[in-house]
GUFI-973982 format. One record per residue (C-alpha): chain; x, y, z; residue number from 0; residue in one letter. Coordinates in steps of 0.5 Angstrom, whole numbers. Layout:
REM residues N
<kevo><dolo>A</dolo><x>X</x><y>Y</y><z>Z</z><keba>NUM</keba><tiza>A</tiza></kevo>
...
REM end
This chain:
REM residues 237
<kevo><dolo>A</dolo><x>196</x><y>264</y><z>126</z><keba>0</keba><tiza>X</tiza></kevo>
<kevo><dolo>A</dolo><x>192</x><y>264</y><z>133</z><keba>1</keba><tiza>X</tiza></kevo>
<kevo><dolo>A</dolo><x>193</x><y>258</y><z>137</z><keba>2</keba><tiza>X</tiza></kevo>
<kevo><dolo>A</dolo><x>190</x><y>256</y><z>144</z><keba>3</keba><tiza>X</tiza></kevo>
<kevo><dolo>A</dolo><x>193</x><y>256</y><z>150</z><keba>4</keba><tiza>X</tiza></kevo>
<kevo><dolo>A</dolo><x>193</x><y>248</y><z>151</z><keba>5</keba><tiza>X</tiza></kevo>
<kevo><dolo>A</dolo><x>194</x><y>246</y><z>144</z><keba>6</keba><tiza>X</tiza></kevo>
<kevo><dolo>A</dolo><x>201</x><y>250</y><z>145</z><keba>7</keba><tiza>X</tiza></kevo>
<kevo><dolo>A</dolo><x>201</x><y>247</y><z>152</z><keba>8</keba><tiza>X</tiza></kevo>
<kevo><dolo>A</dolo><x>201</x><y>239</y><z>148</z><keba>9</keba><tiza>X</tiza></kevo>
<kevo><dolo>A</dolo><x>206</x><y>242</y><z>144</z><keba>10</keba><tiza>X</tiza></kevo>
<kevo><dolo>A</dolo><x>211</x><y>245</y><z>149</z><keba>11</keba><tiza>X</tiza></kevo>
<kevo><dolo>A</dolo><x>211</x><y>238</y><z>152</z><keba>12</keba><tiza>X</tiza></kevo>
<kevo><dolo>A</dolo><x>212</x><y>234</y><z>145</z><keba>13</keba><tiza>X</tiza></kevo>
<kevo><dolo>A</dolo><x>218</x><y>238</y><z>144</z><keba>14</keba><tiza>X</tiza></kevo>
<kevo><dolo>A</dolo><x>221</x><y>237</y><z>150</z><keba>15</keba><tiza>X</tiza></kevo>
<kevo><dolo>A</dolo><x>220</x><y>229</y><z>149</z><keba>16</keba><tiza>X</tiza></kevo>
<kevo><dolo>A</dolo><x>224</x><y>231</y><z>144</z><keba>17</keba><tiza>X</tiza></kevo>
<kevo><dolo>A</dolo><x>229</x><y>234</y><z>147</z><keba>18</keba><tiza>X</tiza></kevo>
<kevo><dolo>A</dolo><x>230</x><y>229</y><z>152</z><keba>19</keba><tiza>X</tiza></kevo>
<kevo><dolo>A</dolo><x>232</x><y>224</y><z>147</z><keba>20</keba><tiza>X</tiza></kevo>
<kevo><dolo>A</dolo><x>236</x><y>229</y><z>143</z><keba>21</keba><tiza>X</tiza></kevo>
<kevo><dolo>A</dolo><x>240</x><y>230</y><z>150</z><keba>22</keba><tiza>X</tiza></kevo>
<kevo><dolo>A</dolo><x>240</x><y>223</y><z>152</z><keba>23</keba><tiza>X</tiza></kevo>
<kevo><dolo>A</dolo><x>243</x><y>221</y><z>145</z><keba>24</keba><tiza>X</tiza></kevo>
<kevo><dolo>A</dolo><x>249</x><y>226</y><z>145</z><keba>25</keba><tiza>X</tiza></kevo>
<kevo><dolo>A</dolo><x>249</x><y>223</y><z>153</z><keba>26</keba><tiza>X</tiza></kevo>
<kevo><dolo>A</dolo><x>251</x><y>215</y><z>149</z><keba>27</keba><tiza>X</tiza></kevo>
<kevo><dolo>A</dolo><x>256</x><y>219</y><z>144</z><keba>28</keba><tiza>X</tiza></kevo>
<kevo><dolo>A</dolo><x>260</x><y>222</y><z>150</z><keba>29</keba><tiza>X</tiza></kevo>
<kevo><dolo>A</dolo><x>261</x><y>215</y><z>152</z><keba>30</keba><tiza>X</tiza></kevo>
<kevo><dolo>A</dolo><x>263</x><y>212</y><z>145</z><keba>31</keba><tiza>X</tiza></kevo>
<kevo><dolo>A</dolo><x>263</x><y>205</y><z>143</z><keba>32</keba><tiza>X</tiza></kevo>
<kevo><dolo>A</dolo><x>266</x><y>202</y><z>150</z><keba>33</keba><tiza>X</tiza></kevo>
<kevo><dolo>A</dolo><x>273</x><y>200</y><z>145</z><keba>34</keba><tiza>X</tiza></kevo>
<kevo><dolo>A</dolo><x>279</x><y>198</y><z>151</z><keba>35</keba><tiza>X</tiza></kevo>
<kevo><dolo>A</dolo><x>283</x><y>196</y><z>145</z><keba>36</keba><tiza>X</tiza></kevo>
<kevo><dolo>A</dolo><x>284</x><y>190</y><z>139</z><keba>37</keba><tiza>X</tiza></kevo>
<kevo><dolo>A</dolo><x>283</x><y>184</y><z>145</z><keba>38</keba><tiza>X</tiza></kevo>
<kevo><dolo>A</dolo><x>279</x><y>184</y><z>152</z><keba>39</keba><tiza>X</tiza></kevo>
<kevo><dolo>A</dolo><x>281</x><y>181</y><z>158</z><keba>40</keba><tiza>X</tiza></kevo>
<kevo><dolo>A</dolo><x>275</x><y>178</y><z>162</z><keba>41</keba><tiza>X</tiza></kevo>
<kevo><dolo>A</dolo><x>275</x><y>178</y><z>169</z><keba>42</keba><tiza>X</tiza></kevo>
<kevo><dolo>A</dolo><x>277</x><y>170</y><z>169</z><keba>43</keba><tiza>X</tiza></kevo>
<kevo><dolo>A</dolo><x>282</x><y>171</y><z>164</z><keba>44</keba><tiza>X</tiza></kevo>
<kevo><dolo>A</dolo><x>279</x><y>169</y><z>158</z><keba>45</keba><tiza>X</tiza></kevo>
<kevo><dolo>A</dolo><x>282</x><y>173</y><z>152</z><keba>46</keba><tiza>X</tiza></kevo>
<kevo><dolo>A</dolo><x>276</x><y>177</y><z>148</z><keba>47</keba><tiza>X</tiza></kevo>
<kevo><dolo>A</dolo><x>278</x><y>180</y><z>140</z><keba>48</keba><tiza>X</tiza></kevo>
<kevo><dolo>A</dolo><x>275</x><y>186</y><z>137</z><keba>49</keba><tiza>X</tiza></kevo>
<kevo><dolo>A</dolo><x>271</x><y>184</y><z>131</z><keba>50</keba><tiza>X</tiza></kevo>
<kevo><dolo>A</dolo><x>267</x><y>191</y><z>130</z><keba>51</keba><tiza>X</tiza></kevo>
<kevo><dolo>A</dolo><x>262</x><y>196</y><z>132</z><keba>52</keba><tiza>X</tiza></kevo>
<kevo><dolo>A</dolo><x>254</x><y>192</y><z>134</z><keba>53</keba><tiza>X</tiza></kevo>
<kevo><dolo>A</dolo><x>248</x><y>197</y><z>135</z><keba>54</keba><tiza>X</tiza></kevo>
<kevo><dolo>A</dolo><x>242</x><y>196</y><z>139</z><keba>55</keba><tiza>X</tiza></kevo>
<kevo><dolo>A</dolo><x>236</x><y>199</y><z>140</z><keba>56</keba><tiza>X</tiza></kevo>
<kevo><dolo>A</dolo><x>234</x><y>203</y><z>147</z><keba>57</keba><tiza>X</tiza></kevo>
<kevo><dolo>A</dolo><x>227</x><y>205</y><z>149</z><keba>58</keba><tiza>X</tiza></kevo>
<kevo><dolo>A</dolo><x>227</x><y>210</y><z>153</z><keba>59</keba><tiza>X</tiza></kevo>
<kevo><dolo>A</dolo><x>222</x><y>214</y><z>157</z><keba>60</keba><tiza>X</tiza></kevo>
<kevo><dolo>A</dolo><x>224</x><y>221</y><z>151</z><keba>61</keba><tiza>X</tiza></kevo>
<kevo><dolo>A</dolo><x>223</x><y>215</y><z>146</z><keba>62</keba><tiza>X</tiza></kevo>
<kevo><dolo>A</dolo><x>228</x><y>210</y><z>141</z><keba>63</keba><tiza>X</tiza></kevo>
<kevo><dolo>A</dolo><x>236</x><y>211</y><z>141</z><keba>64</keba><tiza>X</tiza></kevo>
<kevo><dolo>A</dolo><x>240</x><y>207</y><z>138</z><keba>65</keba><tiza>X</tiza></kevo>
<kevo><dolo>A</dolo><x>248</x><y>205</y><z>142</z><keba>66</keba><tiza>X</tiza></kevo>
<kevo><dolo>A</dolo><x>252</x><y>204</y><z>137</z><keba>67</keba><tiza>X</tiza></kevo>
<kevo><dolo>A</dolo><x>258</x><y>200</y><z>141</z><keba>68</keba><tiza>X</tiza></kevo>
<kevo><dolo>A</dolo><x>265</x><y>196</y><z>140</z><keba>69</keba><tiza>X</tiza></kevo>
<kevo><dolo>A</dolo><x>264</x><y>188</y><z>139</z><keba>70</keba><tiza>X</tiza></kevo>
<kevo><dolo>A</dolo><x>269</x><y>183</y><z>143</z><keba>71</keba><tiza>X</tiza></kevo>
<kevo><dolo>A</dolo><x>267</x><y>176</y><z>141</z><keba>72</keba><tiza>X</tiza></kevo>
<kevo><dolo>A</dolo><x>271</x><y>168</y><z>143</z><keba>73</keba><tiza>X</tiza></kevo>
<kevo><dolo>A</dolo><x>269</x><y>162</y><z>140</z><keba>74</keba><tiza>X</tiza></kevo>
<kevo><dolo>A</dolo><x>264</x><y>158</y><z>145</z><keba>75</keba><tiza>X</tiza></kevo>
<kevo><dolo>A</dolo><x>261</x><y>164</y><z>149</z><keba>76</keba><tiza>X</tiza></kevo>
<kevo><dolo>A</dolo><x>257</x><y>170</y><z>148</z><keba>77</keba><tiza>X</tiza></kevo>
<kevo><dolo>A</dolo><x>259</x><y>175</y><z>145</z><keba>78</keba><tiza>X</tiza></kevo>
<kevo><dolo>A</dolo><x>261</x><y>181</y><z>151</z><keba>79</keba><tiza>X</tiza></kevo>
<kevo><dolo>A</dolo><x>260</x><y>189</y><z>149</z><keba>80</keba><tiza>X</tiza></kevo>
<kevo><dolo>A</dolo><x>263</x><y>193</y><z>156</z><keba>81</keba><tiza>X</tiza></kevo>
<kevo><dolo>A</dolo><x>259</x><y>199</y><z>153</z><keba>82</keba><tiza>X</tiza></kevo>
<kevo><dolo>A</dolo><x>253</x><y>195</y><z>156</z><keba>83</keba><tiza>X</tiza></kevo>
<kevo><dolo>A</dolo><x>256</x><y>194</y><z>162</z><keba>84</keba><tiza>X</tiza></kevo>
<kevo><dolo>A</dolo><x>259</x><y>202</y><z>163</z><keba>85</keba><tiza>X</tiza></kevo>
<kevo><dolo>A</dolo><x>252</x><y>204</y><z>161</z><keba>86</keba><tiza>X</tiza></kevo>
<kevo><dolo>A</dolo><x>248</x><y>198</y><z>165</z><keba>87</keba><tiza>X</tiza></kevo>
<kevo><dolo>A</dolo><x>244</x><y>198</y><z>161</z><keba>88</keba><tiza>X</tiza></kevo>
<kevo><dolo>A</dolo><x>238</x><y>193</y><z>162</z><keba>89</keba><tiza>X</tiza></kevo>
<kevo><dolo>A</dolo><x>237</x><y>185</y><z>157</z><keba>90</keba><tiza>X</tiza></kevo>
<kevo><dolo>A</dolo><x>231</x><y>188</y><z>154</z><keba>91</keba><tiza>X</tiza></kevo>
<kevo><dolo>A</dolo><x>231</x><y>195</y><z>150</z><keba>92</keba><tiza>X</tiza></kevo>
<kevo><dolo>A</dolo><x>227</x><y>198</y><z>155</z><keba>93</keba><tiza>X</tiza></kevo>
<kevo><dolo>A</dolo><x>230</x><y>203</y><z>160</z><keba>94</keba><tiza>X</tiza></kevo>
<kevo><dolo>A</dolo><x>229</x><y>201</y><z>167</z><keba>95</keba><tiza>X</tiza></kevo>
<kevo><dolo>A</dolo><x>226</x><y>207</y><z>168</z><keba>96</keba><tiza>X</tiza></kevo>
<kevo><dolo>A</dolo><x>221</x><y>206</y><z>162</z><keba>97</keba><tiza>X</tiza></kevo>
<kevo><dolo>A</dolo><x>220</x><y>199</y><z>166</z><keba>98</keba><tiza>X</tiza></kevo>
<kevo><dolo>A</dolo><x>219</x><y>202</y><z>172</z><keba>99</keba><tiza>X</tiza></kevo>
<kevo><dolo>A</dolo><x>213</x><y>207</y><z>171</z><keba>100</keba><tiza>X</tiza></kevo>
<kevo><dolo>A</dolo><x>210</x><y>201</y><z>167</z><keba>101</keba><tiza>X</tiza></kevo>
<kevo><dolo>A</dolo><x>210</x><y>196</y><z>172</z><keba>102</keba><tiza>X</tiza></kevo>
<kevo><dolo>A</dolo><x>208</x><y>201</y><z>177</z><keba>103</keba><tiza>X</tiza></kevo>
<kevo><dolo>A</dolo><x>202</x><y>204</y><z>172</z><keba>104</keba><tiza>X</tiza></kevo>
<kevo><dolo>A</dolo><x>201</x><y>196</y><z>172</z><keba>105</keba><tiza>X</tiza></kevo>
<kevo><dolo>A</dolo><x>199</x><y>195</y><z>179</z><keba>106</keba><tiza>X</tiza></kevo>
<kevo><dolo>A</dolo><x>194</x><y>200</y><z>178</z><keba>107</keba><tiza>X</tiza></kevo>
<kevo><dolo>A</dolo><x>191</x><y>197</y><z>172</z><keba>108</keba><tiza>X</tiza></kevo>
<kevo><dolo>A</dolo><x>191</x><y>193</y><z>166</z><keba>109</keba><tiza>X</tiza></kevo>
<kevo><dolo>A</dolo><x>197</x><y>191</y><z>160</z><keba>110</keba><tiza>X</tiza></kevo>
<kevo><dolo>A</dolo><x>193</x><y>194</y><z>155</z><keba>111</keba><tiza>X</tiza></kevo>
<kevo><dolo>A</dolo><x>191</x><y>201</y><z>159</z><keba>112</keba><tiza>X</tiza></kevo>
<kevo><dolo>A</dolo><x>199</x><y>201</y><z>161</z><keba>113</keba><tiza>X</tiza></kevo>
<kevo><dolo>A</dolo><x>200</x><y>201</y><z>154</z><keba>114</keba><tiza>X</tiza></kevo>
<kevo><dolo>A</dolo><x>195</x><y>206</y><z>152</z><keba>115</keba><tiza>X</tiza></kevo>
<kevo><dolo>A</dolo><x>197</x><y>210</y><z>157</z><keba>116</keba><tiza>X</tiza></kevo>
<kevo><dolo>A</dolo><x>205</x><y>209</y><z>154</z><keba>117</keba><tiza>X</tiza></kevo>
<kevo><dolo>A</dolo><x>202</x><y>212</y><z>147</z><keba>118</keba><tiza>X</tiza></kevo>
<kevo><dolo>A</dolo><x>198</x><y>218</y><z>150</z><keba>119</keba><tiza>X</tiza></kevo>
<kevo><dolo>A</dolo><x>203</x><y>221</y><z>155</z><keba>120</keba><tiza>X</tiza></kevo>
<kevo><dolo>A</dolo><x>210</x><y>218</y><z>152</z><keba>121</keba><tiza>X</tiza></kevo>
<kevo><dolo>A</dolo><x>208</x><y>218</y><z>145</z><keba>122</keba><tiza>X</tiza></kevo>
<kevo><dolo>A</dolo><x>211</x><y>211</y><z>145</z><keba>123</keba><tiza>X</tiza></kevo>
<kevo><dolo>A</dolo><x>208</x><y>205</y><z>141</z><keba>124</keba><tiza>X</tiza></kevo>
<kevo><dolo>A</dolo><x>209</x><y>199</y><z>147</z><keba>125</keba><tiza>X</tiza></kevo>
<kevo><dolo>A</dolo><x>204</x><y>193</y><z>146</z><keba>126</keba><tiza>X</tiza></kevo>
<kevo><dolo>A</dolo><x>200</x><y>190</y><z>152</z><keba>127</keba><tiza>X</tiza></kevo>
<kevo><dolo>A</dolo><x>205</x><y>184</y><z>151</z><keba>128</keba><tiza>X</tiza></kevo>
<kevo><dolo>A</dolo><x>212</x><y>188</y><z>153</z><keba>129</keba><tiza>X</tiza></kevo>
<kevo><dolo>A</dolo><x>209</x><y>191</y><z>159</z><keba>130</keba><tiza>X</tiza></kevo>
<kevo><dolo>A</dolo><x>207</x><y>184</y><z>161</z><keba>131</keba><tiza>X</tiza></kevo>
<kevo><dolo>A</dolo><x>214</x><y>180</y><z>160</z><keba>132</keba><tiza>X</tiza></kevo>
<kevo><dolo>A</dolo><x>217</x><y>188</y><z>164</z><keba>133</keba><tiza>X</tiza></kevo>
<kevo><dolo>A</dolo><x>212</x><y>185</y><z>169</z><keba>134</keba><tiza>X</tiza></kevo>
<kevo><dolo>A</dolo><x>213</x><y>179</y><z>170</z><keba>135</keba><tiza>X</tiza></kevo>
<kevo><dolo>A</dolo><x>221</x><y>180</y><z>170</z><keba>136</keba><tiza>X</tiza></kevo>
<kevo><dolo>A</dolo><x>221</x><y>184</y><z>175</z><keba>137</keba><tiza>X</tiza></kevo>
<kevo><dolo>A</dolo><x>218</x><y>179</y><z>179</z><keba>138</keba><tiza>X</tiza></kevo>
<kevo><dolo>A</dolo><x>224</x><y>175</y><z>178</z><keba>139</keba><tiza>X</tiza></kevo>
<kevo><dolo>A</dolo><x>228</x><y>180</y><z>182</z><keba>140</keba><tiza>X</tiza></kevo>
<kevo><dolo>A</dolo><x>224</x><y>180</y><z>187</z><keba>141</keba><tiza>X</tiza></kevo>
<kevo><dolo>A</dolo><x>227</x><y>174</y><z>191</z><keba>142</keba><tiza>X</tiza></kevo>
<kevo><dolo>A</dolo><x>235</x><y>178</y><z>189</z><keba>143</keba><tiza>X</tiza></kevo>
<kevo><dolo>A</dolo><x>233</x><y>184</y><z>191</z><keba>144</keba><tiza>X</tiza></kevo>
<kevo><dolo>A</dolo><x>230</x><y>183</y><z>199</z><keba>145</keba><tiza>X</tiza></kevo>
<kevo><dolo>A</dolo><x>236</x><y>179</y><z>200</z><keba>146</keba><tiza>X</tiza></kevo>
<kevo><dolo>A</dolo><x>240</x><y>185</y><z>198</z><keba>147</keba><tiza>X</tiza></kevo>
<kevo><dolo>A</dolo><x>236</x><y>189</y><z>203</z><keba>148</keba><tiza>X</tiza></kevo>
<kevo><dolo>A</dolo><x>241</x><y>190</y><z>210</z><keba>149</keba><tiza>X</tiza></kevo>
<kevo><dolo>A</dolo><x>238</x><y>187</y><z>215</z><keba>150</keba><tiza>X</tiza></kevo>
<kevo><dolo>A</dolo><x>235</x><y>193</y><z>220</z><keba>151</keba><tiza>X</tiza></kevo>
<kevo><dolo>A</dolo><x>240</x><y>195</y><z>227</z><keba>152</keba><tiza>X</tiza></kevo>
<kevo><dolo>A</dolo><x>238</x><y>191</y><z>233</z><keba>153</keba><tiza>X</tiza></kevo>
<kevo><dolo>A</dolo><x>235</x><y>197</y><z>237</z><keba>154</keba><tiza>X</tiza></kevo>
<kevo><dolo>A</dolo><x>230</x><y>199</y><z>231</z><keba>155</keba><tiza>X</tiza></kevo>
<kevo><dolo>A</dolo><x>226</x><y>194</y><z>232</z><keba>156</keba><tiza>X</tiza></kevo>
<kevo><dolo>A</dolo><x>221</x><y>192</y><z>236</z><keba>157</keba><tiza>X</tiza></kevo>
<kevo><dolo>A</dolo><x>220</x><y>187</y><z>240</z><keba>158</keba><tiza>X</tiza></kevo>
<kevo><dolo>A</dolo><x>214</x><y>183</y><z>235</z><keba>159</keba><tiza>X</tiza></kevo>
<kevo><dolo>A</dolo><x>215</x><y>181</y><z>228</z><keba>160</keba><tiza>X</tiza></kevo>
<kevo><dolo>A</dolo><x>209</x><y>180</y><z>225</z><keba>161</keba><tiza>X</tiza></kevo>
<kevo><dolo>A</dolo><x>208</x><y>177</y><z>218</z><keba>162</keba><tiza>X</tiza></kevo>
<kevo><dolo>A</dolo><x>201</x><y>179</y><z>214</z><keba>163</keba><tiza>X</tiza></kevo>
<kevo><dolo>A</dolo><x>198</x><y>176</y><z>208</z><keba>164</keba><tiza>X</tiza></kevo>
<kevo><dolo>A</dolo><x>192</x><y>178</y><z>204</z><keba>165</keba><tiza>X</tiza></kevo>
<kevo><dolo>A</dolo><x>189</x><y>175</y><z>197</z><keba>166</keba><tiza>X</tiza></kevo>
<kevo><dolo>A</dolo><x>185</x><y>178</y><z>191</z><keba>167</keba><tiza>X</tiza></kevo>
<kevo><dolo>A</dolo><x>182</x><y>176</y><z>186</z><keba>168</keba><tiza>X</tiza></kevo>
<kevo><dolo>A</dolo><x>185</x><y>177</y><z>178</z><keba>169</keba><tiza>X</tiza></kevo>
<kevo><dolo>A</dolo><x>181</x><y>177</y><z>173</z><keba>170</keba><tiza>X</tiza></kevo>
<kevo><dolo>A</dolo><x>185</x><y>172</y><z>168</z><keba>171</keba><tiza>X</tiza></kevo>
<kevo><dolo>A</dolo><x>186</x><y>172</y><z>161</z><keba>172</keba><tiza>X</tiza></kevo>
<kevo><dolo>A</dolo><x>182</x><y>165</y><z>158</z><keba>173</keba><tiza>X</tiza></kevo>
<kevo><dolo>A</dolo><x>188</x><y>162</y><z>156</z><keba>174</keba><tiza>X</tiza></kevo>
<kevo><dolo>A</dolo><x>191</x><y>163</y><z>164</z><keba>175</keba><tiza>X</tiza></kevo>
<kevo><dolo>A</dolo><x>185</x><y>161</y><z>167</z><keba>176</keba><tiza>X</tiza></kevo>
<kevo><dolo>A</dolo><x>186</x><y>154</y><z>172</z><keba>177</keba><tiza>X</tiza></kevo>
<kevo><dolo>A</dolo><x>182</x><y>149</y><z>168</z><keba>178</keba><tiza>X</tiza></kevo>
<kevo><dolo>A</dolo><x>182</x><y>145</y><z>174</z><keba>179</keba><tiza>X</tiza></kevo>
<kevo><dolo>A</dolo><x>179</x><y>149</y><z>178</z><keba>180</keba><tiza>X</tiza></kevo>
<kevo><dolo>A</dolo><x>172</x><y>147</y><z>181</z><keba>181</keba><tiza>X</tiza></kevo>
<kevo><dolo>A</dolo><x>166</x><y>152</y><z>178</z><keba>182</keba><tiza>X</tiza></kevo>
<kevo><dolo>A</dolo><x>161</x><y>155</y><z>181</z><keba>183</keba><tiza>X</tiza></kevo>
<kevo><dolo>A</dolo><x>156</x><y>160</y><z>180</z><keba>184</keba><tiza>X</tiza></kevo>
<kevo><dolo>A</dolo><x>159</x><y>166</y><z>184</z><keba>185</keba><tiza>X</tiza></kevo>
<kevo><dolo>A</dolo><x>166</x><y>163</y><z>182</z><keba>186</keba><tiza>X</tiza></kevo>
<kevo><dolo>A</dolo><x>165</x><y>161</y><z>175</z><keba>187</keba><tiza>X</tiza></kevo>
<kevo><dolo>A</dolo><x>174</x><y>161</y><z>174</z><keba>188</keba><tiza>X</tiza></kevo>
<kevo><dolo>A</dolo><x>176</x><y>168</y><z>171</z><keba>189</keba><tiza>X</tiza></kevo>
<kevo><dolo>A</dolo><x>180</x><y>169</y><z>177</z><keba>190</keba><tiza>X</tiza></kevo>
<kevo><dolo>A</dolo><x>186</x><y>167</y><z>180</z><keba>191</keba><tiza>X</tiza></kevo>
<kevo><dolo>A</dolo><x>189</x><y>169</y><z>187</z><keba>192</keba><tiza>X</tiza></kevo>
<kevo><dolo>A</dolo><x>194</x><y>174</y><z>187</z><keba>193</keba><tiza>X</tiza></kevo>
<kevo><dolo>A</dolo><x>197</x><y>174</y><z>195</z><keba>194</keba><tiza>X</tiza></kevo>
<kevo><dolo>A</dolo><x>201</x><y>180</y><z>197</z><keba>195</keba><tiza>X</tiza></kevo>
<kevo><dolo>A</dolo><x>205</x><y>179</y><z>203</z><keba>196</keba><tiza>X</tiza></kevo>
<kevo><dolo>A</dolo><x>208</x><y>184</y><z>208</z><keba>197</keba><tiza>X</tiza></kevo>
<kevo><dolo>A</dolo><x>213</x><y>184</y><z>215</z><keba>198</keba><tiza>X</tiza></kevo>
<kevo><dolo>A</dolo><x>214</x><y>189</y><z>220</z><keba>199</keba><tiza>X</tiza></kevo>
<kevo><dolo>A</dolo><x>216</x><y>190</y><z>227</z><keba>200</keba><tiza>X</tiza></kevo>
<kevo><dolo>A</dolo><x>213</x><y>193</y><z>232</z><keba>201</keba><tiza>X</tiza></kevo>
<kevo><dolo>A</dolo><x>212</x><y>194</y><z>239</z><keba>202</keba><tiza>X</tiza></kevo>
<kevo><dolo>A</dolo><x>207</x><y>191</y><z>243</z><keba>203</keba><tiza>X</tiza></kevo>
<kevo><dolo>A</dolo><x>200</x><y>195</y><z>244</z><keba>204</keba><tiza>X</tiza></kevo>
<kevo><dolo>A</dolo><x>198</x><y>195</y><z>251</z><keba>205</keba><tiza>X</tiza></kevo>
<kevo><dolo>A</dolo><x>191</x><y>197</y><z>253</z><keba>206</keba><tiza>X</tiza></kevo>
<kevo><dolo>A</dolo><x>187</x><y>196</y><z>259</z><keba>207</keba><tiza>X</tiza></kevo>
<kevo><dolo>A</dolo><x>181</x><y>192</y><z>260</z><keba>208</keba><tiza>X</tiza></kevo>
<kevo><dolo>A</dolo><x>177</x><y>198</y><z>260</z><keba>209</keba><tiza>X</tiza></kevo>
<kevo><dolo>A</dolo><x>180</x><y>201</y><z>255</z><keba>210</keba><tiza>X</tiza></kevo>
<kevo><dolo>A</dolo><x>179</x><y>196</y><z>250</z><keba>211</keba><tiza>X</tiza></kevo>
<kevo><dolo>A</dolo><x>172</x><y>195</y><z>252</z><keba>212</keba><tiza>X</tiza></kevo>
<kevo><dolo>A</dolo><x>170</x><y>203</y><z>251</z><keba>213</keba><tiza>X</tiza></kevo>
<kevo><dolo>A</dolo><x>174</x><y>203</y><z>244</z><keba>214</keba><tiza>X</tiza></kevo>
<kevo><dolo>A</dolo><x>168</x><y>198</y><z>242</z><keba>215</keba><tiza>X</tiza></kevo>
<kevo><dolo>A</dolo><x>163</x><y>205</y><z>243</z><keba>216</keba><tiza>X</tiza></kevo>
<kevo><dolo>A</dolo><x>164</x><y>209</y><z>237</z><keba>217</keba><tiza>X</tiza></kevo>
<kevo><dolo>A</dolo><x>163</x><y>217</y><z>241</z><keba>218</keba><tiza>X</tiza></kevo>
<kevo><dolo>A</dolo><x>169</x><y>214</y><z>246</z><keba>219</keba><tiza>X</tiza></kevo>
<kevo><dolo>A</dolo><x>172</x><y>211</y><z>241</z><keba>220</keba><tiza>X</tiza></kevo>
<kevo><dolo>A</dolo><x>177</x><y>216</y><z>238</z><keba>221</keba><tiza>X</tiza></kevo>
<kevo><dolo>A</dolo><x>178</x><y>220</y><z>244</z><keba>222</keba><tiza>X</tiza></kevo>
<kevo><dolo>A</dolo><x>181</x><y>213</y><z>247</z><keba>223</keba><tiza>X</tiza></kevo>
<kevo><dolo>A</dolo><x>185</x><y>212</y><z>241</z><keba>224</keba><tiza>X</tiza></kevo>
<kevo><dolo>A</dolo><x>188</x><y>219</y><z>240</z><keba>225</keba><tiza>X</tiza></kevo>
<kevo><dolo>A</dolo><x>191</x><y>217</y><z>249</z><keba>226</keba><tiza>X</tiza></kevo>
<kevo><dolo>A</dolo><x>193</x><y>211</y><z>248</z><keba>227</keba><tiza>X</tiza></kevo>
<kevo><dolo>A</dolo><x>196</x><y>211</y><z>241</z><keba>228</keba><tiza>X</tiza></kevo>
<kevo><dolo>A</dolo><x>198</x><y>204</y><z>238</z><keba>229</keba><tiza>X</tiza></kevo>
<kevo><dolo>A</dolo><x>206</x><y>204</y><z>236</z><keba>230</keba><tiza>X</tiza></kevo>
<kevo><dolo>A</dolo><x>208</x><y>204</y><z>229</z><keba>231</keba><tiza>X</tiza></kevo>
<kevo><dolo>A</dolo><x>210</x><y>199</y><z>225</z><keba>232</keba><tiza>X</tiza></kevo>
<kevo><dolo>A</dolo><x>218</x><y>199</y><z>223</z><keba>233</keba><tiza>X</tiza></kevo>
<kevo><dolo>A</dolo><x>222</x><y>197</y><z>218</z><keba>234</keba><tiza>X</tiza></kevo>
<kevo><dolo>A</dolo><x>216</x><y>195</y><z>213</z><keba>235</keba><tiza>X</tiza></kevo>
<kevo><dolo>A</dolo><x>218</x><y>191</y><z>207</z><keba>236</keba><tiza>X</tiza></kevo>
REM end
């Protein structure tokens, strides 16, 4: 039977989703179950027993797997599975990878294109309203994150800090629209304001009056800026 080179090409691609999944399953069985024994001892010195094996669904970017994996329980408090700790694998099914490629694809467009773009290209079924509970968790480790950035080395820096912020406005589902908010007829209240904030270092850009005065016209513009170049920003965030 003939075939065309794409429809091999799509084909190809499928199995190797396919066998991306197989490898990362025989990758979770070559962990095991996580099992230390008949009891765990908890780093503050609570005594966990063993009462069997708890499987749990992972979605990854390859498809769904499931972790089989040992359960420790105490009476009072959640149960503990040190096979997720091991593996580090997130709260909700999702991959960390799967969660960064969508709430990156979420950036550029909106929950339900994300999750059709999941269907097409990963061939995995991932509803609008996950992406947006991936997005809106991932906004709740910014704050944890940049505290956990180290601070840049003196000497990089330059003698300014400068902190900028810009708005734009999202189109907001009906039921996350601001009620309250005044309607007029070039802004009827479909949009929220989304603000974006950045801080940097810089040294300062020191210009002549003469010079400031020709970057205004545009033939001597770019020849003035190409001698007196400004400094780059440093240490983005």
């Amino acid at each position: 039977m003939e075939r065309e080179i794409h429809e091999v090409e799509d084909s190809i691609y499928r199995m190797l989703l396919r066998l991306g999944r197989l490898l990362l399953e025989i990758f979770v069985l070559s962990m095991g179950t996580g099992k230390v024994g008949r009891t765990l001892v908890a780093s503050d010195g609570s005594e966990y027993r063993y009462v069997g094996t708890c499987p749990r669904r992972y979605l990854a970017i390859f498809g769904e797997i499931t972790n089989v994996r040992a359960h420790y329980a105490k009476h009072g408090r959640a149960g503990a599975f040190p096979l997720d700790a091991r593996l580090n694998l997130p709260e909700p099914k999702y991959s960390h990878v799967l969660q960064d490629w969508l709430s990156s694809k979420a950036t550029e467009s909106s929950f339900e294109s994300v999750s059709a773009w999941a269907r097409r290209y990963l061939v995995l079924k991932v509803a609008h309203r996950p992406v947006q509970r991936v997005v809106r968790d991932c906004t709740e480790e910014v704050e944890e994150f940049m505290e956990s950035l180290p601070a840049p080395p003196r000497e990089e820096e330059g003698s300014v800090l400068v902190h900028t912020v810009d708005c734009k406005g999202i189109s907001m589902h009906p039921s996350d629209r601001n009620k309250a908010a005044v309607k007029t007829e070039e802004k009827p209240g479909e949009k929220r304001m989304a603000c974006v904030a950045r801080g940097y270092s810089v040294d300062p850009h020191v210009r002549s009056p003469e010079t400031i005065v020709k970057s205004f016209f545009k033939n001597s513009g770019s020849d003035m800026e190409k001698q007196f170049s400004r400094p780059k920003p440093r240490h983005l965030l």
